[in-house]
C-alpha positions in Angstrom: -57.6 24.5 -0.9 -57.4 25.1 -4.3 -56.3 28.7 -4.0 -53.9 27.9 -1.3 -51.7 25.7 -4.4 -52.5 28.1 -6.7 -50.4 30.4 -4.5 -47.7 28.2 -3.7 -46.9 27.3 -7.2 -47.3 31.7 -8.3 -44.7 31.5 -5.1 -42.6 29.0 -6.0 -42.3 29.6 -10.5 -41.6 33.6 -9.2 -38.6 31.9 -6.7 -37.7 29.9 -9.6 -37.6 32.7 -12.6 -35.7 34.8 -9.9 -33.3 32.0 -9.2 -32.9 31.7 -13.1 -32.5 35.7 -13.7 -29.9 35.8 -10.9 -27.9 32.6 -13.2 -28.4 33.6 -16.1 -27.7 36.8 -16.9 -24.5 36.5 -14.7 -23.7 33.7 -17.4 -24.9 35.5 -20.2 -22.0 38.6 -19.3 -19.5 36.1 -19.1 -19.8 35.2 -22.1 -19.3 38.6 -23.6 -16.0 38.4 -22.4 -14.9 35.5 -23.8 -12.1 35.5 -26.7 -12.7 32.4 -28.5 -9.4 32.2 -30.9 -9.9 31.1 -34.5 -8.7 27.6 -34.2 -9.6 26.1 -31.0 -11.8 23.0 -31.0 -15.4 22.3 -31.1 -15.7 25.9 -30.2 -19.7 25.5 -29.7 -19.2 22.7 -27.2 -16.1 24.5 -25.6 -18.8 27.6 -25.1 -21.8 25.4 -23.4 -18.9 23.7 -21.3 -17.9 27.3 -20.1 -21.2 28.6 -19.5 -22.0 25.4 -17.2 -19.2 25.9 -15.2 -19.5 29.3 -14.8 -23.2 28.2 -13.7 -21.6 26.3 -11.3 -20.1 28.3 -9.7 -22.4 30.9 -9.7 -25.1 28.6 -8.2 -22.7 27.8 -5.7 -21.9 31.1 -4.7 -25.8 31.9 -4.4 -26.4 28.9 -1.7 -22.9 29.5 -0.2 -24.6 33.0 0.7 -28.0 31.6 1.5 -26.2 28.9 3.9 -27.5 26.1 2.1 -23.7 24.5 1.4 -19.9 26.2 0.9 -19.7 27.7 -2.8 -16.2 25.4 -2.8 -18.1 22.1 -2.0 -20.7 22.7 -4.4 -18.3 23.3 -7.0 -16.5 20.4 -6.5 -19.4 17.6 -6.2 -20.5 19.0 -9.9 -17.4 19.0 -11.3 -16.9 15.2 -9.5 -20.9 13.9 -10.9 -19.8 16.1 -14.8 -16.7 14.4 -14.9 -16.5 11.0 -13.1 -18.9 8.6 -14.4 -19.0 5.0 -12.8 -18.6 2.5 -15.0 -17.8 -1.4 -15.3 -14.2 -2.1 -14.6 -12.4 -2.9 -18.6 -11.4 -6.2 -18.7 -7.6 -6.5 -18.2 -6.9 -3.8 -15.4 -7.2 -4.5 -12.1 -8.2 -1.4 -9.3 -7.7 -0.7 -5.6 -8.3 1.9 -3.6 -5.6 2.3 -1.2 -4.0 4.8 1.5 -0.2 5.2 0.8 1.6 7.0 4.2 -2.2 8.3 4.9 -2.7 9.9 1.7 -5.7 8.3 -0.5 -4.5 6.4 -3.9 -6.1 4.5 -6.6 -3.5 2.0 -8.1 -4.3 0.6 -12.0 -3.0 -2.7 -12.3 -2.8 -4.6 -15.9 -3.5 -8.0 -15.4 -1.8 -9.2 -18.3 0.9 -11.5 -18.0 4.4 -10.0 -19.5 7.0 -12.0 -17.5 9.0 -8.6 -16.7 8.5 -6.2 -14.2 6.3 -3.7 -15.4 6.7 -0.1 -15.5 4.6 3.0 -13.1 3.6 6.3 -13.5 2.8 7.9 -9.9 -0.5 10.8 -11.1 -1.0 14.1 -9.9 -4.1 15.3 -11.1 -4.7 18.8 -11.8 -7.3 21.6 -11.1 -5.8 24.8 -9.8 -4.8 23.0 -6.4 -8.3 23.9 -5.2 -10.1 21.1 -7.3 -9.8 17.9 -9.1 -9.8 14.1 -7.8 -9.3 10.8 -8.3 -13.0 9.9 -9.3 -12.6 12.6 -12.1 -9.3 11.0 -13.7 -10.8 7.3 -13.8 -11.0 7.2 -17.3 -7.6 9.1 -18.3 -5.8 6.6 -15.8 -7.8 3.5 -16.5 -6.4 4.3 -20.6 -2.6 5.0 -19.8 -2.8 2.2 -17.7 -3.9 -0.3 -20.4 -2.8 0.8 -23.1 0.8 1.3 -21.9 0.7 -1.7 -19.5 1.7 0.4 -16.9 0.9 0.2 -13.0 -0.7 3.7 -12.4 -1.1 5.3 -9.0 -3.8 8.3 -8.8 -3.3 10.8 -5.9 -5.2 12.3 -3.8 -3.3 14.6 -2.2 -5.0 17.6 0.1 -6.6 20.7 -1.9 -6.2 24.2 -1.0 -7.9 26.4 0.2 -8.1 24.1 3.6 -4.3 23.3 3.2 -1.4 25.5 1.3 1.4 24.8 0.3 3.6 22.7 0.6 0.6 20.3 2.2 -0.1 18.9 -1.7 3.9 18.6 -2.6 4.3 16.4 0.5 1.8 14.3 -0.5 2.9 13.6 -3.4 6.3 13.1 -1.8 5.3 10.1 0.4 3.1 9.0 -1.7 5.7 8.4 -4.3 8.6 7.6 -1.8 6.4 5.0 -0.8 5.4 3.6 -4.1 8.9 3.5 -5.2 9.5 1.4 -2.0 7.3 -1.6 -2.1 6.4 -1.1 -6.3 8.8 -4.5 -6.8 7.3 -6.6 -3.8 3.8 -5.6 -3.4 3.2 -4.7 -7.3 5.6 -6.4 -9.3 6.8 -3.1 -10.2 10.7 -2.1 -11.5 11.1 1.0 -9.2 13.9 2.1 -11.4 11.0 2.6 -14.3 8.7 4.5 -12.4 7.9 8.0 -13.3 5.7 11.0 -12.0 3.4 13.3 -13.9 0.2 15.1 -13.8 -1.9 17.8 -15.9 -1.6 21.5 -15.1 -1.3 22.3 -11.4 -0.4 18.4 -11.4 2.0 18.7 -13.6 3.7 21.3 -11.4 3.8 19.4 -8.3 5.2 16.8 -10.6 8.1 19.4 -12.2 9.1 20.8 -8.5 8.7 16.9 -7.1 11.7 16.1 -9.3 13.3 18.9 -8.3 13.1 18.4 -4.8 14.1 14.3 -5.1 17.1 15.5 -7.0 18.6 17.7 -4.5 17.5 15.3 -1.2 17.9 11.9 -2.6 19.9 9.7 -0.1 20.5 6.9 -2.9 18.5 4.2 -0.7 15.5 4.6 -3.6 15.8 5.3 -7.3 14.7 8.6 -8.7 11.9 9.2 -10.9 12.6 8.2 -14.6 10.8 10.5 -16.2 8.4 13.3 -15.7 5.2 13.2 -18.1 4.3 17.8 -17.9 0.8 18.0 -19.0 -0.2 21.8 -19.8 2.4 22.4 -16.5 1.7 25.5 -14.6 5.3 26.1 -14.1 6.1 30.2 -12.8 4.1 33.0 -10.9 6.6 36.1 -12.0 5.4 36.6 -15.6 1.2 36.5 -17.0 2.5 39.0 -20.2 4.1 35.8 -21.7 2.6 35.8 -25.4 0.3 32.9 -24.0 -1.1 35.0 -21.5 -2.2 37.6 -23.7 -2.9 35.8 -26.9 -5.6 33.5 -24.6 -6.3 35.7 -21.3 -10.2 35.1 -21.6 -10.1 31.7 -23.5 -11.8 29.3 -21.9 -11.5 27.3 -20.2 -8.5 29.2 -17.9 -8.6 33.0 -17.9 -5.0 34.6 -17.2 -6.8 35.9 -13.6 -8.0 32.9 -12.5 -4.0 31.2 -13.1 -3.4 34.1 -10.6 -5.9 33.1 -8.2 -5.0 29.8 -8.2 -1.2 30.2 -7.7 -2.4 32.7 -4.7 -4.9 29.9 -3.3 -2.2 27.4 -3.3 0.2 30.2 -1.6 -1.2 31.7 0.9 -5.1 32.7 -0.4 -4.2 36.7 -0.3 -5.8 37.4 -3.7 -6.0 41.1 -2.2 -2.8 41.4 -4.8 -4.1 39.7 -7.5 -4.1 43.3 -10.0 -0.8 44.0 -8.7 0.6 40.5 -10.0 -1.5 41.0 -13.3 0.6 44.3 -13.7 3.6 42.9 -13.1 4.2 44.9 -9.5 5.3 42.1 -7.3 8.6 41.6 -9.0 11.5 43.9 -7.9 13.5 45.2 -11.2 16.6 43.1 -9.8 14.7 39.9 -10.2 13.3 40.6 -13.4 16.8 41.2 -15.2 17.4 37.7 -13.3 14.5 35.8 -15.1 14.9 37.7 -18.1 17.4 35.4 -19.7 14.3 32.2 -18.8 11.6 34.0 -19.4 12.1 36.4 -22.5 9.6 35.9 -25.0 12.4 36.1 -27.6 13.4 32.6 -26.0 10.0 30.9 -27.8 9.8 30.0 -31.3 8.6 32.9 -33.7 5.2 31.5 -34.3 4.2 32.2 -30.8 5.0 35.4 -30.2 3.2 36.8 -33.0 0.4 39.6 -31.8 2.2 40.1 -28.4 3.2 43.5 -27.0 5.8 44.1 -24.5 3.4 45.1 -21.4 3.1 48.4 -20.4 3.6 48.6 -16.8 3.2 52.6 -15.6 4.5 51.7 -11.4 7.4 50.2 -10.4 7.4 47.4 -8.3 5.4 47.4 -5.0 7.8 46.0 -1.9 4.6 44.8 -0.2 3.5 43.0 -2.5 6.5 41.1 -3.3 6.4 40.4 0.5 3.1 38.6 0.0 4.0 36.3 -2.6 8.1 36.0 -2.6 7.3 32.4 -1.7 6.0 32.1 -5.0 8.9 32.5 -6.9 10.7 29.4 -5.0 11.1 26.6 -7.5 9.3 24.5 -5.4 6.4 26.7 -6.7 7.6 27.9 -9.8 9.6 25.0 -11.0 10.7 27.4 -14.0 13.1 29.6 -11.8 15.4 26.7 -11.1 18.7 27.2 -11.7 20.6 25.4 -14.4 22.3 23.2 -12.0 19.6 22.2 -10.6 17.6 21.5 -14.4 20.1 20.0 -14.8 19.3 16.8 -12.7 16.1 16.5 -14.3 14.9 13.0 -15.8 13.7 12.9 -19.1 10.8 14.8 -19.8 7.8 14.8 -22.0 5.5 18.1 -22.2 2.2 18.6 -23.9 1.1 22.0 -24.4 -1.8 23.3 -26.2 -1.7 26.0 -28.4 -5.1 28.6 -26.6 -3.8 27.9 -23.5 -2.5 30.9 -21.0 0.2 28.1 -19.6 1.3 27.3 -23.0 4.5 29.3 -23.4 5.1 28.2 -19.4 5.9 24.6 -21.3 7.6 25.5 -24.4 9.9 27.9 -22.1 10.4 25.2 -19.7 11.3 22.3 -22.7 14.3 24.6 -24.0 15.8 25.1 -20.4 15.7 21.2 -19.8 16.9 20.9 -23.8 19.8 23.3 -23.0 20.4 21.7 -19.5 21.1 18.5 -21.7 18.1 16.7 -20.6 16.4 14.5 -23.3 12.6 16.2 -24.1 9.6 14.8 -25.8 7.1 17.4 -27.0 4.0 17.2 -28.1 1.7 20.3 -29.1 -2.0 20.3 -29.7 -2.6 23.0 -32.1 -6.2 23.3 -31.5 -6.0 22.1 -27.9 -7.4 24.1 -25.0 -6.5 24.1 -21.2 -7.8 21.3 -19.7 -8.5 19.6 -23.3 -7.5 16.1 -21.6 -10.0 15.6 -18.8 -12.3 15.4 -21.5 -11.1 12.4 -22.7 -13.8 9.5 -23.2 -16.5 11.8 -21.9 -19.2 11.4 -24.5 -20.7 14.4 -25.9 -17.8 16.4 -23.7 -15.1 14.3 -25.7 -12.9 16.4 -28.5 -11.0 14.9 -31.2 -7.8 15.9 -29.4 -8.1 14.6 -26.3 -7.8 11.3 -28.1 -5.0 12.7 -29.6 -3.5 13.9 -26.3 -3.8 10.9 -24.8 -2.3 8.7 -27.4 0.9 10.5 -27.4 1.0 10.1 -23.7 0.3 6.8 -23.9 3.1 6.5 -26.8 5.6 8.1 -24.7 5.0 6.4 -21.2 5.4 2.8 -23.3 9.1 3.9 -24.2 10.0 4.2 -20.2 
């Protein structure tokens, strides 16, 4: 009997170290390829964060392949128990989970008494399109809603790769038409102070939402008034922007993960995702056209220092640009929009952090809505990181700037 345990537990430590071989050293080579800037924050914690999501997901992909679970749902229940901790209601905000035209919401509420209609902010959370929830944005919604007396509405709207596009920009359509339409009634809500926003791919369903209102409102429902851009994802046509190759292995988004979420959300052929990195899926006629929005020389001199013009040895492949000329629709990449149609654009505030690959996406986009004549707040994080907000309140996971994110959020929503 004895010798019959014995065995099983030789068995089962020999599964185990193989298990932790198979994890670790995986781990251990991505972290060789990490560029950790001088600068960023908390760059020990950043690390550990990094390797445990690369652990993730390289767990995931182990009992995706064994047939234990799908590497996608695995990722996404730790990412949901990491990030979205239950805790006791704060006194003063009222929560309800709700279903808006069929799509999931969580609606913040301020109890306090003002006497006025209050104001809204409709959320798009972010994560690539392929990740992200509600659960996991409790705590940054629970603090803009309190602490800018605001009524805040969380989305859930459907993640690729099971839906693509435009599945999560109608979502956040109705969700927000409908919002706007019983805010006053049902929430005591002024519809004309309600505005959208969201963090990263969030941020660009919220920048092509805007743009899509503005050219099909029918006048029966205000517009947004304002659009809060955290770290937007914003264009598919360039990754040799000075961000991109300044931060292209700086955790916690590499510049070829942006281009495997943009081709998730698209269509999910990320057979052309080295093309796009070498700048092949952009005929030389459209890339004279987004010259004049996308040339470096457009950012402020501090960010362009170190950067190289890219060099590109083939020409443009037609096939390629087949795949993904889809992309480069503004309902995609809000950043191609013409003036006329930037133009429409509500006020704006944008938050960009300064090791972040979708930095120079939100600097580029603040001086086209600037020269537009549309009224921008900007705030910059200069030792901020992608993804430095969903980290707010997170106890050992919290930075000092996601405070200091969130606070200028907070300060810019209370001016609405």
């Amino acid at each position: 009997m004895y010798t019959g345990i014995a065995i099983l537990l030789i068995v089962f430590a020999a599964l185990s170290a193989v298990f932790c071989l198979l994890v670790v050293v995986p781990v251990y080579f991505e972290l060789r390829k990490l560029n950790t800037p001088r600068g960023i924050a908390s760059p020990g914690k950043l690390h550990v964060i990094h390797c445990v999501y690369v652990g993730i997901s390289i767990v995931g992909q182990i009992l995706g392949r064994l047939g234990l679970c799908h590497q996608l749902a695995f990722i996404r229940w730790c990412r949901c128990r990491i990030m979205a901790r239950k805790r006791p209601v704060p006194s003063g905000l009222r929560i309800k989970d709700l279903t808006f035209s069929g799509v999931p919401v969580r609606v913040y509420e301020p109890t306090a008494a003002t006497g006025e209609k209050k104001r809204g902010l409709v959320f798009f959370h972010g994560g690539g399109w392929m990740f992200g929830s509600i659960d996991e944005y409790e705590e940054v919604c629970q603090y803009i809603s309190l602490e800018s007396d605001t009524t805040v509405v969380s989305v859930g709207y459907r993640l690729a790769p099971e839906h693509r596009y435009p599945a999560q920009l109608d979502d956040c359509e109705v969700v927000t038409h409908h919002f706007l339409s019983i805010a006053a009634t049902e929430f005591g809500v002024d519809p004309r102070r309600v505005a959208v926003g969201g963090d990263s791919a969030g941020a660009n369903l919220a920048a092509a939402l805007c743009q899509r209102l503005s050219k099909t409102q029918d006048g029966h429902l205000p517009s947004p008034c304002a659009q809060v851009l955290i770290y937007p994802a914003l264009q598919m046509a360039d990754f040799h922007l000075p961000s991109y190759q300044q931060n292209h292995s700086a955790p916690i988004l590499f510049r070829d993960r942006t281009v495997f979420f943009f081709l998730h959300y698209l269509n999910g052929n990320t057979s052309v995702s080295q093309q796009i990195l070498e700048g092949r899926h952009i005929p030389d006629k459209l890339k004279l056209r987004y010259k004049k929005w996308l040339d470096p020389d457009n950012l402020p001199p501090q960010y362009r220092k170190g950067a190289r013009s890219p060099q590109i040895t083939s020409s443009h492949d037609a096939d390629v640009y087949h795949i993904i000329k889809q992309g480069l629709d503004p309902e995609i990449s809000p950043l191609l929009a013409e003036d006329d149609v930037l133009h429409l654009a509500p006020p704006t505030f944008v938050l960009t952090c300064e090791f972040d690959v979708l930095r120079d996406d939100g600097i580029l986009f603040l001086k086209r809505l600037r020269d537009a004549g549309v009224e921008v707040t900007w705030e910059h994080l200069s030792d901020g990181f992608h993804g430095i907000i969903s980290f707010f309140n997170q106890g050992w996971l919290t930075f000092q700037s996601s405070q200091k994110g969130m606070n200028s959020i907070v300060r810019y929503v209370k001016t609405l």
